[in-house]
Every structure is written in C-alpha cells, then in structure tokens.
KERO-762638 format. One record per residue (C-alpha): residue number from 0; x, y, z; residue in three letters. Coordinates in pm, 1 decimal. Layout:
{atom NUM, {X, Y, Z}, "ala"};
...
END
This chain:
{atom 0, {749.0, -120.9, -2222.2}, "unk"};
{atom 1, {535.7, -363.5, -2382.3}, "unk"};
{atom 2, {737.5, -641.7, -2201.8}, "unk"};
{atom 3, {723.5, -475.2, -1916.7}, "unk"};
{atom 4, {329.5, -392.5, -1889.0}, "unk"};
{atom 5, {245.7, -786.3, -1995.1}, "unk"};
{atom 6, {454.7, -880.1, -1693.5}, "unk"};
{atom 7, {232.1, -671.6, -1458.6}, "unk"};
{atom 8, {-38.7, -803.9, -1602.3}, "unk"};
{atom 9, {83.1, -1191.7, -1564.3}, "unk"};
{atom 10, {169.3, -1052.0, -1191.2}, "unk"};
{atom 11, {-132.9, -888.9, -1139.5}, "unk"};
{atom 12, {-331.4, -1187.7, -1232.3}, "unk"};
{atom 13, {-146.0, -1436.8, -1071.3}, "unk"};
{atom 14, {-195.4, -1195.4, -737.4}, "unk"};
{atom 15, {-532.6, -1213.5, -736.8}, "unk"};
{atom 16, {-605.7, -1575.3, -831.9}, "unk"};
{atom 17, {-443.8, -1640.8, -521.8}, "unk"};
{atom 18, {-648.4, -1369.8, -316.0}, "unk"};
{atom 19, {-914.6, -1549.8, -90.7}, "unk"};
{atom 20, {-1145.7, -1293.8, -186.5}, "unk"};
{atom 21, {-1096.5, -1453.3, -594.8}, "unk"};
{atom 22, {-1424.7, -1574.5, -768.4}, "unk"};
{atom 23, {-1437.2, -1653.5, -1158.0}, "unk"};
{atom 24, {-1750.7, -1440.2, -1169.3}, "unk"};
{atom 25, {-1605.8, -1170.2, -970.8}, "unk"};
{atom 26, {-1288.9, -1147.4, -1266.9}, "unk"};
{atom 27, {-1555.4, -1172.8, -1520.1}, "unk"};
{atom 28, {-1712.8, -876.0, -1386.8}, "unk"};
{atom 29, {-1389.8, -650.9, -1352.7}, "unk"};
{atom 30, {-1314.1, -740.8, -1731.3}, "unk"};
{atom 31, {-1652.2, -597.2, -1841.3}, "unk"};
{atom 32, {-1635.2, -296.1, -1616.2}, "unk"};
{atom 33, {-1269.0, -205.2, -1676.5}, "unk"};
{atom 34, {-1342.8, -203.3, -2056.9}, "unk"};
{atom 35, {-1629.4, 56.8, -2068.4}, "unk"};
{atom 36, {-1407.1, 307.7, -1829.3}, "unk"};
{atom 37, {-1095.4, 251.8, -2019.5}, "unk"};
{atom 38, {-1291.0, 338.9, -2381.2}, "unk"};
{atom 39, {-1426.4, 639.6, -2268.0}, "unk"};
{atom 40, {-1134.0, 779.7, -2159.9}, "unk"};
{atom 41, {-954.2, 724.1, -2452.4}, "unk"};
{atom 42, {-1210.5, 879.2, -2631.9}, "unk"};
{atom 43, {-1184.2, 1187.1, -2389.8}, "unk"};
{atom 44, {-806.8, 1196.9, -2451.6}, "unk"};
{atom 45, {-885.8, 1234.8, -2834.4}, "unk"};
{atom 46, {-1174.2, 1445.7, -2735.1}, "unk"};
{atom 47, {-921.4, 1661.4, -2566.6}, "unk"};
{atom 48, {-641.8, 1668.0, -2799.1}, "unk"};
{atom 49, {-881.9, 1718.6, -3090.7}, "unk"};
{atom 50, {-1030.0, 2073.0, -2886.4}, "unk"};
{atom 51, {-666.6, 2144.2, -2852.3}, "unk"};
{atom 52, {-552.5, 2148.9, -3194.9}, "unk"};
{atom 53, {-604.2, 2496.8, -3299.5}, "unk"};
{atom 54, {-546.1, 2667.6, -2889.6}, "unk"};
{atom 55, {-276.1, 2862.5, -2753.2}, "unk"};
{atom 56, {-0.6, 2632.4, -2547.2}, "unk"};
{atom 57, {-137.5, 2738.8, -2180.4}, "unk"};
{atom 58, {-472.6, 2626.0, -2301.3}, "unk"};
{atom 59, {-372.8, 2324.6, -2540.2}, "unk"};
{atom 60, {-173.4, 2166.8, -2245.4}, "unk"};
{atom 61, {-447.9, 2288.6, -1979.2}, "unk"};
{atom 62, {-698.1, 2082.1, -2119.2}, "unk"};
{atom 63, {-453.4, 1796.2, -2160.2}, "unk"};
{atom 64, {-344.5, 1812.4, -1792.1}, "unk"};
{atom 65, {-727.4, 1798.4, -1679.0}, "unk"};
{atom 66, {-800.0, 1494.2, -1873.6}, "unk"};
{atom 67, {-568.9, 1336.9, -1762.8}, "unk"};
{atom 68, {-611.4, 1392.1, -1396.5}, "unk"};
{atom 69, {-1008.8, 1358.3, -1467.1}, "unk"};
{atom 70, {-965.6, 1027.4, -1635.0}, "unk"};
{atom 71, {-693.9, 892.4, -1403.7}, "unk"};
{atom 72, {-913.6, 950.7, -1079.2}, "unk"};
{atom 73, {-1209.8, 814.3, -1251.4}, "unk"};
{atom 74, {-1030.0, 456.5, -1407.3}, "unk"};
{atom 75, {-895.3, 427.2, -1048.2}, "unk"};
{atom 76, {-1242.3, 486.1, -865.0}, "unk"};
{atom 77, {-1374.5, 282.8, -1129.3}, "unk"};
{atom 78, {-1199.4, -22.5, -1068.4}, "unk"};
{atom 79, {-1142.3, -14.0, -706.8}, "unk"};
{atom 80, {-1518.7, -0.3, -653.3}, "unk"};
{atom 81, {-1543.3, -301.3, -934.3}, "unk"};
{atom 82, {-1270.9, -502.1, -786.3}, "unk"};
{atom 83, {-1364.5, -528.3, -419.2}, "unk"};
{atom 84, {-1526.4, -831.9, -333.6}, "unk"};
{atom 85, {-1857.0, -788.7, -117.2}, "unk"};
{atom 86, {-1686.4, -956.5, 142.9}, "unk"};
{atom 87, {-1431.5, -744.1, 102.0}, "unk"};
{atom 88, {-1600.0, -425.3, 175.1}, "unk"};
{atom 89, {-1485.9, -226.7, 459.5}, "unk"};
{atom 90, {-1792.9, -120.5, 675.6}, "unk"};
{atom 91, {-1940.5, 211.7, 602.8}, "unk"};
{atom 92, {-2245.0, 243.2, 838.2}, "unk"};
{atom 93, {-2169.3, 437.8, 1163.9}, "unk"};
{atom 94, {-2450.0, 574.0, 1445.8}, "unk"};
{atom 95, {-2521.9, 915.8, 1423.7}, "unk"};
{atom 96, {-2278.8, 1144.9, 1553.3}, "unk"};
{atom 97, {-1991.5, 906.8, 1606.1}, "unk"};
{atom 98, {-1693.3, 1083.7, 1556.6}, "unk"};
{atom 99, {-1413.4, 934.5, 1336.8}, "unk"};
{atom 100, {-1041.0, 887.9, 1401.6}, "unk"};
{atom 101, {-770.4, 1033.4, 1201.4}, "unk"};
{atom 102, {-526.7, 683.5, 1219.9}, "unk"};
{atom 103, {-540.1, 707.3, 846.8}, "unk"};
{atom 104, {-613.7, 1054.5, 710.1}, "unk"};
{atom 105, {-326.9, 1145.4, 928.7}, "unk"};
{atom 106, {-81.1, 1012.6, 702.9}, "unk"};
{atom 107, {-220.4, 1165.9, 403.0}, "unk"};
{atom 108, {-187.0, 1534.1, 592.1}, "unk"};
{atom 109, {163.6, 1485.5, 568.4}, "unk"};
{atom 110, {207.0, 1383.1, 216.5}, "unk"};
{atom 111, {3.9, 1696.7, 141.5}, "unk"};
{atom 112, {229.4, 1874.4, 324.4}, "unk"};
{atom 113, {521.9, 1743.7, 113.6}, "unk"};
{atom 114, {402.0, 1808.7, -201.3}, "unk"};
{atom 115, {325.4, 2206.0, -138.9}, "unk"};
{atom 116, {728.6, 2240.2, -9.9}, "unk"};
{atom 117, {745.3, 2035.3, -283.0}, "unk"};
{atom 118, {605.1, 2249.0, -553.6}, "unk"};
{atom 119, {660.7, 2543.2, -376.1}, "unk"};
{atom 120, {1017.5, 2475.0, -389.9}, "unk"};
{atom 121, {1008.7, 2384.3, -733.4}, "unk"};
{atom 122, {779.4, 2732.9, -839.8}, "unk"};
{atom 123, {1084.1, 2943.6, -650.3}, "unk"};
{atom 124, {1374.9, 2771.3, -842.9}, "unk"};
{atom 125, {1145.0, 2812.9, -1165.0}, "unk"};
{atom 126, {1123.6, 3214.1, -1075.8}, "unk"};
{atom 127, {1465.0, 3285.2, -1009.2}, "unk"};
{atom 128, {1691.8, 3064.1, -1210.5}, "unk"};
{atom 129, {1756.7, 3239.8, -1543.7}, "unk"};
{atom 130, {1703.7, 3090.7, -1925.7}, "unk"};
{atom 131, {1594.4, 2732.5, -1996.7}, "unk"};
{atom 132, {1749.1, 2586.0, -1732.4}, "unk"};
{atom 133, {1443.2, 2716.8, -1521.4}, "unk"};
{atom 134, {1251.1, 2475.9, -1749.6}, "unk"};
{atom 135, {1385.3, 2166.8, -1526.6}, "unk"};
{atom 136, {1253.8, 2296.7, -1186.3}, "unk"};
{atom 137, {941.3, 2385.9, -1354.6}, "unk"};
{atom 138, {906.3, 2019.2, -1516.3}, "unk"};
{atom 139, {924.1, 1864.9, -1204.5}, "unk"};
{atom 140, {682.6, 2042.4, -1046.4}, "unk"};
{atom 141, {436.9, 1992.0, -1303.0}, "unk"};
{atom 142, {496.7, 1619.7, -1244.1}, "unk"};
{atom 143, {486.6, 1671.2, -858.3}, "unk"};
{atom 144, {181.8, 1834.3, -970.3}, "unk"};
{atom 145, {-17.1, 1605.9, -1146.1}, "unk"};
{atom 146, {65.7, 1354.2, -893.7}, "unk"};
{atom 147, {-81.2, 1516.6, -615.2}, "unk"};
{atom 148, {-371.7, 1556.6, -799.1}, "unk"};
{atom 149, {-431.3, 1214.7, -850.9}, "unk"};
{atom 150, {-286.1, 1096.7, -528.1}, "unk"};
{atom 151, {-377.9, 1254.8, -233.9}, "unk"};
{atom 152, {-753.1, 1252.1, -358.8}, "unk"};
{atom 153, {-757.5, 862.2, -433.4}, "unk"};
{atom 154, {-553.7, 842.1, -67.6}, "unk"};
{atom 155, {-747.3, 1050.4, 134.5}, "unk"};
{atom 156, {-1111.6, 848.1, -3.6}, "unk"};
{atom 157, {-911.6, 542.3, 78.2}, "unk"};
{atom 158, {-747.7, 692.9, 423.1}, "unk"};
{atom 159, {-1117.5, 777.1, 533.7}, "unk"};
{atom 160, {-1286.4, 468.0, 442.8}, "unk"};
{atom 161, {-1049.0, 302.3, 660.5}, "unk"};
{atom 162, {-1126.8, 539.8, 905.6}, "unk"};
{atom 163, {-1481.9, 512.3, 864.4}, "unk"};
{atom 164, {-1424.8, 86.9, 936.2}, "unk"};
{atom 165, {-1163.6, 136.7, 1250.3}, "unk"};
{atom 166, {-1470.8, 349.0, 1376.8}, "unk"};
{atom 167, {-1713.1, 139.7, 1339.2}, "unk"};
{atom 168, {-1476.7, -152.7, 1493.6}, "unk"};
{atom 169, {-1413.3, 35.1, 1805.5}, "unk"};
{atom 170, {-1741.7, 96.8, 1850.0}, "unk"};
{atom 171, {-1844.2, -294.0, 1808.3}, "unk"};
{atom 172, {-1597.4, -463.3, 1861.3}, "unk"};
{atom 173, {-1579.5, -856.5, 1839.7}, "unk"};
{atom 174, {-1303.3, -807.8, 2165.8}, "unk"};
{atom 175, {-1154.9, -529.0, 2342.1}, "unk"};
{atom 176, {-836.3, -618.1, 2508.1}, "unk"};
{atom 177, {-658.3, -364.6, 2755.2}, "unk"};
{atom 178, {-337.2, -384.3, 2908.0}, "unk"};
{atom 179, {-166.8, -255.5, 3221.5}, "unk"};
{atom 180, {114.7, -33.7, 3187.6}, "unk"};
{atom 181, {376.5, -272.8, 3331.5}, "unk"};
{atom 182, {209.8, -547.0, 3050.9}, "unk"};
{atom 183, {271.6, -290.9, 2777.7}, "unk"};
{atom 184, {586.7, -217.8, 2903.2}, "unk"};
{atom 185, {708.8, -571.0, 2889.9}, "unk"};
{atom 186, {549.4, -632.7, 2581.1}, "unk"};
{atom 187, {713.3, -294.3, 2377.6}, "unk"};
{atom 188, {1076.0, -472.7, 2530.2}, "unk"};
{atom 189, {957.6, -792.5, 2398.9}, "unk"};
{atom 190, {818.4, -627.2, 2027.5}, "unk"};
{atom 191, {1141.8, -443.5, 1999.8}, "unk"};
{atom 192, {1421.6, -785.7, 2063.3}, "unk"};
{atom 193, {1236.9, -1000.9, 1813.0}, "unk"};
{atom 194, {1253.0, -722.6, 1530.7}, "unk"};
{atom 195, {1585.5, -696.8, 1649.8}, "unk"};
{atom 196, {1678.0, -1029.0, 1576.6}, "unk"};
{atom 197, {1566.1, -1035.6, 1253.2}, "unk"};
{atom 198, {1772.5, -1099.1, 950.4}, "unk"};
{atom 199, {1802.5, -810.3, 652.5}, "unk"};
{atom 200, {1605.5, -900.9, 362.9}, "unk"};
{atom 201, {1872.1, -773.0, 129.8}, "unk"};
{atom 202, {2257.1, -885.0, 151.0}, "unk"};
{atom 203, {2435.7, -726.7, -159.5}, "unk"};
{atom 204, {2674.1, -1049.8, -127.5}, "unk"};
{atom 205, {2370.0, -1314.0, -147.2}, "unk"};
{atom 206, {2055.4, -1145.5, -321.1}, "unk"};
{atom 207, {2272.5, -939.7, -607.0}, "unk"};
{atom 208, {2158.2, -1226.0, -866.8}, "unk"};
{atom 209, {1749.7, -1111.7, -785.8}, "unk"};
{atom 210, {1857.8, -766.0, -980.4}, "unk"};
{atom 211, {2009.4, -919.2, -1299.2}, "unk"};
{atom 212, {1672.4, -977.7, -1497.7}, "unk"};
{atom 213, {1510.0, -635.2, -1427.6}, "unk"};
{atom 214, {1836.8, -490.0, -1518.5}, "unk"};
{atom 215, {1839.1, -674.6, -1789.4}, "unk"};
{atom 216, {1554.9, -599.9, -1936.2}, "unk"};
{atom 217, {1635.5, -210.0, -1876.3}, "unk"};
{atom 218, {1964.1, -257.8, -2049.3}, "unk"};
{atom 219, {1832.5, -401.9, -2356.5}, "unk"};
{atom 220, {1477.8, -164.4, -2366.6}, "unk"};
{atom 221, {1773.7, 146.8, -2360.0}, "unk"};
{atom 222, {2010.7, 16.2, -2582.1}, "unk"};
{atom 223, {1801.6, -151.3, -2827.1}, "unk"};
{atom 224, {1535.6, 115.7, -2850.2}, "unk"};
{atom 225, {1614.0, 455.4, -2689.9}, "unk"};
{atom 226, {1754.9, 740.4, -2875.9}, "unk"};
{atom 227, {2098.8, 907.4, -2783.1}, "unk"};
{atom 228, {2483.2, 819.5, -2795.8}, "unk"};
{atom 229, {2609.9, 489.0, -2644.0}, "unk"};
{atom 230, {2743.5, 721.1, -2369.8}, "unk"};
{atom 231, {2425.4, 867.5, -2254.0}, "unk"};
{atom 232, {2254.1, 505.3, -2303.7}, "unk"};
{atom 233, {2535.2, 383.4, -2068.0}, "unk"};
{atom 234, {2511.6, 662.2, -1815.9}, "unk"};
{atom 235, {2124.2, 608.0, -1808.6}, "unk"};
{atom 236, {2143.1, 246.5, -1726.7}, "unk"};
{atom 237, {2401.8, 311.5, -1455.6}, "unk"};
{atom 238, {2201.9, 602.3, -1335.5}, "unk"};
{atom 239, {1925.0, 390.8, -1314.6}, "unk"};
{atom 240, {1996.6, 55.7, -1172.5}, "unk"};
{atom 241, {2230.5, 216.8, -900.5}, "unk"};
{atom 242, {1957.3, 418.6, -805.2}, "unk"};
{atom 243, {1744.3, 118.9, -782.5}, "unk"};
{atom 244, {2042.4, -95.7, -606.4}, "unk"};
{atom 245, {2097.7, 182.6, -382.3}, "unk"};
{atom 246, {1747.8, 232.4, -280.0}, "unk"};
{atom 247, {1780.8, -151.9, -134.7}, "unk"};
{atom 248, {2045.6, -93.6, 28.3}, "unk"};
{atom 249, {1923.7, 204.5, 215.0}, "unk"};
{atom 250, {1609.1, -22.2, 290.1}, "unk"};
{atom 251, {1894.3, -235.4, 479.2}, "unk"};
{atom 252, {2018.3, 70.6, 698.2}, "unk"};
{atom 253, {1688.0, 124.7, 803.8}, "unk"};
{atom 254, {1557.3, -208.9, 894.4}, "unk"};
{atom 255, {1882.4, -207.0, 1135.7}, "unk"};
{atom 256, {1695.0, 102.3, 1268.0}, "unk"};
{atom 257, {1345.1, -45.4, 1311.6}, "unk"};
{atom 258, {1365.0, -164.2, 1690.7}, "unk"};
{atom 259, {1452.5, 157.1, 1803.9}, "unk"};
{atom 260, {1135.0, 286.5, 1588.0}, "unk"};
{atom 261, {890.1, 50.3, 1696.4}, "unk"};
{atom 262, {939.2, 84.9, 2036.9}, "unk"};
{atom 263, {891.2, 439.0, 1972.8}, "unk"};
{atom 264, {610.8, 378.1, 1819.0}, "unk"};
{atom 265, {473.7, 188.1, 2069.2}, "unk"};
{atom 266, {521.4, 430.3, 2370.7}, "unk"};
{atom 267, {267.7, 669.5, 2175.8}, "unk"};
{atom 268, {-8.5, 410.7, 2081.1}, "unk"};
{atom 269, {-302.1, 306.4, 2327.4}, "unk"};
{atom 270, {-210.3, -23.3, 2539.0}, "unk"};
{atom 271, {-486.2, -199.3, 2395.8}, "unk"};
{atom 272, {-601.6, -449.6, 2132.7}, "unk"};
{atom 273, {-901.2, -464.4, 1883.9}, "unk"};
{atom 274, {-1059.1, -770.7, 1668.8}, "unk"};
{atom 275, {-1406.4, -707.2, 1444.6}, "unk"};
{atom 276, {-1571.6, -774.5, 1162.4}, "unk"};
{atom 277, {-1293.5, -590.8, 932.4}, "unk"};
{atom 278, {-986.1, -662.9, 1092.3}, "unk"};
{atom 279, {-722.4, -594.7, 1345.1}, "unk"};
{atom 280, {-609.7, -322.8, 1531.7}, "unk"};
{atom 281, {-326.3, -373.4, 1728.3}, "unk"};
{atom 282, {24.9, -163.2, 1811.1}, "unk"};
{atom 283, {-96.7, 146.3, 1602.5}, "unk"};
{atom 284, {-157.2, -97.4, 1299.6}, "unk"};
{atom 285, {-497.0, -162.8, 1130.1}, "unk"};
{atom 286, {-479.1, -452.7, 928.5}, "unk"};
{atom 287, {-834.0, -622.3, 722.4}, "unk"};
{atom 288, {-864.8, -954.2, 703.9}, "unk"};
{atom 289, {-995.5, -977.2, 352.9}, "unk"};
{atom 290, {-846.0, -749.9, 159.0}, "unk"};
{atom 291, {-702.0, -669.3, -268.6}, "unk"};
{atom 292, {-342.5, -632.4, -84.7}, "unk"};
{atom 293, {-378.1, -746.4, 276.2}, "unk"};
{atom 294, {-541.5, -1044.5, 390.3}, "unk"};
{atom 295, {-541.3, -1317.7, 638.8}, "unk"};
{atom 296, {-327.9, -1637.5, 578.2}, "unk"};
{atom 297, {-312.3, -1790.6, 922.7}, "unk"};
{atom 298, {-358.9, -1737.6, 1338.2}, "unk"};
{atom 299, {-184.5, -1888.6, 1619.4}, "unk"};
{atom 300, {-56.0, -1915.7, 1935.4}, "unk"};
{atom 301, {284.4, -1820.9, 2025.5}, "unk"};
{atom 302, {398.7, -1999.4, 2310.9}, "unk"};
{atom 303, {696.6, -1797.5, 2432.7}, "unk"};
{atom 304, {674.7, -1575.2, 2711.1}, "unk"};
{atom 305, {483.9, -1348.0, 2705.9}, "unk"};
{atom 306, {196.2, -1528.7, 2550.9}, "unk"};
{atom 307, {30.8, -1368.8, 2264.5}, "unk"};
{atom 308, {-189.1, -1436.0, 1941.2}, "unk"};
{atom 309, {10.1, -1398.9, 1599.4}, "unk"};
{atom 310, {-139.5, -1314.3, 1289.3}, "unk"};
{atom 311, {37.7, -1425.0, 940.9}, "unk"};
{atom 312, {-131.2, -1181.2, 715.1}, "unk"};
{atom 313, {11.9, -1177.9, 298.5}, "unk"};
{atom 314, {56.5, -881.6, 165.1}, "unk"};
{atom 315, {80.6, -771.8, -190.2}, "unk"};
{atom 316, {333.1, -580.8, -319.1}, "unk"};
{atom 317, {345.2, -446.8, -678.9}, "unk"};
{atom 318, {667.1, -515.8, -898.2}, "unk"};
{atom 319, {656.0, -399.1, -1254.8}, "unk"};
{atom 320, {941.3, -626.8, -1340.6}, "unk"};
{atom 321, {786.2, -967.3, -1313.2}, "unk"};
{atom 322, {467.1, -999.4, -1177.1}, "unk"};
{atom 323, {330.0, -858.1, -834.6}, "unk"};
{atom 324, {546.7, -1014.5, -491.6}, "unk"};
{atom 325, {364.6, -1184.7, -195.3}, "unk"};
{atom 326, {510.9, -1147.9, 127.1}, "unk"};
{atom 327, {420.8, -1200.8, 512.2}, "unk"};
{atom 328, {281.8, -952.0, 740.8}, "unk"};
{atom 329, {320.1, -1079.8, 1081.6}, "unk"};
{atom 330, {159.9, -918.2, 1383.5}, "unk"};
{atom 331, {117.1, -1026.5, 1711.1}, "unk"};
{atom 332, {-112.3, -938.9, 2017.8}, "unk"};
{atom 333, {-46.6, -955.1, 2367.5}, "unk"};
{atom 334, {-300.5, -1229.5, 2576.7}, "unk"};
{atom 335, {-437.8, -1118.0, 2825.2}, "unk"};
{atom 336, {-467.9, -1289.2, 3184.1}, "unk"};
{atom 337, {-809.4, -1521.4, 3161.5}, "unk"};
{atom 338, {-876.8, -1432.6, 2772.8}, "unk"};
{atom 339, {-940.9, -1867.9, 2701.5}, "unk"};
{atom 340, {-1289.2, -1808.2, 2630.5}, "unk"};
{atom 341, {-1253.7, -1424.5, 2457.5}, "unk"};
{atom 342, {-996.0, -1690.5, 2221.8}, "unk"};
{atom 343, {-1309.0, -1940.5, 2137.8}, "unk"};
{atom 344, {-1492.8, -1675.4, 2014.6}, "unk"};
{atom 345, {-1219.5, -1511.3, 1837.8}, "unk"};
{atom 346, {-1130.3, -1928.5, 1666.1}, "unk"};
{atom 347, {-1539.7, -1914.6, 1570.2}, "unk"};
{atom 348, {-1589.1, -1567.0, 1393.6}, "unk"};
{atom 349, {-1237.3, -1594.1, 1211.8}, "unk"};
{atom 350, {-1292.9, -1935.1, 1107.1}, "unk"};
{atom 351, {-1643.9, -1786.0, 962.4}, "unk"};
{atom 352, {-1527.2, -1492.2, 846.0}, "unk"};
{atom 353, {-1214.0, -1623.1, 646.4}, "unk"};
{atom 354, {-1271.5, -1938.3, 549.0}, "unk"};
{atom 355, {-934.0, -1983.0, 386.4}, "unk"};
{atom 356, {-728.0, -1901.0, 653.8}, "unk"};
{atom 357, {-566.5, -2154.9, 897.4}, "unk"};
{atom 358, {-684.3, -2038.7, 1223.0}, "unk"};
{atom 359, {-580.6, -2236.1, 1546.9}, "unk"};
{atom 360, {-638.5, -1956.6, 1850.6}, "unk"};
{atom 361, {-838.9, -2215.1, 2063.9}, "unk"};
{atom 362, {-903.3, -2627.3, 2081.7}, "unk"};
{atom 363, {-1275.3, -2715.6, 1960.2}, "unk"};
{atom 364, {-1511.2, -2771.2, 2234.1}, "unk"};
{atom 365, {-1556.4, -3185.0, 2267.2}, "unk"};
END
C-alpha cells in the first residue's frame, strides 16, 4: 500500500507539473494548505475514537462513520478550492434571475438514484436473510453508504458549478453557432463514421504486457503480506486481476457500441455550438479550457468535408498503479457557412486565454 500510495503521488505530481495552469508558487501554496486540513482531521479521528472508547457499538461506530464522512468532505473541499488556479476558476457571477441548466446536475440525479436501489436493496437482503450471512448485504450497504455521502455531495457542488459557468457562457458567449437541420444531420452521419473507424484501445493479444506490473505488484502485496492460506491468496489475486482484465475488455465491447450511441446522442442535443471564457460546449459536451483534469492542448482546422474546428483537449485520468495517465480528448465543431471572421476572433481570445496551447483556427492578419 505504501508502494502503491508513493506511486500516486509521483503520478499525481508529474500530472500537474505538466498542467498549463502549474506555477511553483501555486504548489507551494497547496503544500501549506493541505497540511493544516490533513492535521486536524487526524486529530478529529483520535478525537473521535478517544469519545468512543467507553460507548455502546451503534454509538462507538456512529461517531466513527460521521468523522469520517465530515473529514472526507472537508479535505476534499479543502483542496479543490486550494488547488484551482485563478485562471482556472469556473465563472460564478450570473444576472439576477437567470435560470440555470441541469447539463450537469442531471447526471448526479441518477447516481442518487442508484445508490437508494442500491441500499435499499442491500437493507431488504439484510432483513430477510437469516444468521450472519445477513452481515454481508448489510456491509455493503454501509460502504454504498458512506460513499454516497461523500460523493454525491462533492458531485453535485461540482455538477452545479459547472452549471453555474455553462450559464453564464450561454448567456455571453464569445460565439454562438447554429446549424440547420439538414447541417446537423450531415454532421451526426459524419460524427458517427469517424468514431466508427476508430481502433480499440485495448487488444488482449497486443496490450496484455501493460497489466503485468500492476499485477505484479498485487501478487507480491497478497502473498508477501496478507493473511490466509496460499489458496485463498491465489483465489484473491485471480479474483482480482480478472476482474480488472475483464473490466477492459468490456470497455472494448462498448467502444464497438459508441457510434450507434453518439449518434443517439446527438439527435437529442441542440444543433448548435458555444465558445466563452470557460470553455466549449459543443454535441452535449462541456469541456474548460483550463482545467486540474481537462484542458486545452491544441485547435485546428480539419480540412475534410464537412469543414469543422477540432479541439485536442488532455485529459487526466487517475491510475493508482503508476502515476496518473494523460490522454486526448478530441472534439470537433461544425463551421459554419461565412464563420472566417467569427474564426479570427475565436484564434485571438484562445491564444489569450491559453497561452500554452497551439492554436491555428485562422491566418494572422498581414
């Protein structure tokens, strides 16, 4: 685990020196922040435990469970708000009365949704199955539990802050761009043919070596140091690195799937196209341009027919088994007939507002 939690760290790191958004002073002041948060909870952990010493179990592990859901929400608050560059900031202000869309909390509705079957489901099992076994059932739910707790909260602040910044970029914009519904048409067709000629990311035959250092590194952390029989050691290891091997395989399936989504995606989006201060918004898609995990790399022109604008955006993606993973975001937007000039503008306010990206929309006026 130790191993394992350096590695994130290295990754982590390594992630955000290459962020645009990266400033030595700005990883100075993280390092102070994070430290003060992090003591405190710790001492409200021993707080905690200390007050539970001499308690009956219900209350003993009730006080546990709210520290910990207290002092995960407020290390995660904590550092989010220290980590975000100013010019990383998603814009807050909005004119009175403006009414926010739901692009973002919508997606949090449903996770809520999932974890009440969820622990519903589990709360049922844990009434009617008889002995200890009920005590399974019950233990997941108290994971599902705690998890909720900390996630939908920290998702729905982030879900409506993006909101709050898709709002305010519809409202003033940079540029508006609206399509007809024989353009959007010929656009989804277009969309859906390129994702469908693109290549799975993992081929069991060619990327099977990528898996043999995380597994690895479980094999030896469950032999070496986890208690049991060499049976159960053995079956845990399978268990879990053909979970994990299956899991990327399933990701295969459905990327074989993923024309037939987007385009079904795109029938229920507007036909249109928005650029401001924040980001882009574009097929259904909001994507910042500075960003911790999503930020602009380059913008160009795609020449094939139709014409559009494509955006090279890097994302990043946490992996706790060496380091946090970079990869491309790429999202294009359809050009509309006579947009030369809206593209000039567009080349000048990227090229100000992301200084570190390579943007080529539109030649330099001579």
């Amino acid at each position: 685990m130790a191993i394992l939690a350096l590695l994130s760290v290295i990754g982590a790191w390594a992630a955000w020196r290459h962020n645009p958004s990266y400033s030595r002073g700005a990883s100075l002041r993280l390092v102070a922040v994070t430290v003060l948060p992090v003591t405190a909870i710790i001492l409200l952990m021993v707080a905690a435990a200390n007050f539970s010493v001499h308690r009956s179990t219900a209350v003993a592990m009730g006080t546990m469970f709210a520290a910990v859901v207290f002092g995960a929400l407020a290390m995660i608050f904590i550092i989010q708000r220290a980590s975000t560059p100013k010019e990383a900031k998603l814009t807050t202000a909005l004119p009175p009365g403006a009414q926010l869309v739901h692009v973002h909390r919508r997606k949090i509705y449903k996770w809520a949704k999932f974890f009440a079957i969820l622990l519903a489901a589990c709360a049922f099992l844990g009434a009617v199955i008889p002995g200890n076994v009920a005590a399974v059932p019950l233990s997941l739910g108290g994971l599902a539990l705690l998890l909720a707790l900390v996630l939908l909260p920290v998702g729905y602040v982030n879900a409506r802050a993006r909101d709050r910044a898709l709002t305010a970029m519809e409202l003033d914009p940079w540029l508006h761009w609206r399509y007809t519904p024989a353009q959007w048409e010929q656009w989804i067709d277009v969309q859906s043919g390129r994702a469908q000629a693109v290549p799975p990311k993992f081929i069991l035959r060619r990327d099977w070596r990528k898996f043999a250092l995380p597994f690895g590194i479980i094999a030896v952390g469950v032999f070496g140091f986890a208690p049991g029989s060499w049976l159960l050691k053995a079956l845990y290891v399978g268990g879990t690195c053909g979970a994990i091997l299956g899991l990327s395989m399933l990701s295969t399936r459905d990327q074989r799937s993923a024309p037939e989504r987007l385009r079904a995606i795109l029938l229920k989006v507007a036909p249109e196209a928005y650029f401001g201060h924040d980001g882009l918004y574009c097929d259904g898609v909001f994507t910042t341009w500075l960003g911790l995990d999503v930020y602009l790399k380059e913008a160009s022109i795609d020449a094939r027919p139709p014409r559009s604008a494509l955006f090279r955006f890097e994302k990043v993606v946490v992996n706790p088994y060496g380091g946090n993973q970079l990869f491309p975001v790429l999202q294009g937007v359809l050009i509309p007939d006579g947009a030369d000039g809206d593209l000039q503008r567009l080349q000048h306010l990227l090229a100000e507002r992301c200084a570190t990206a390579q943007v080529a929309l539109a030649k330099e006026p001579v």
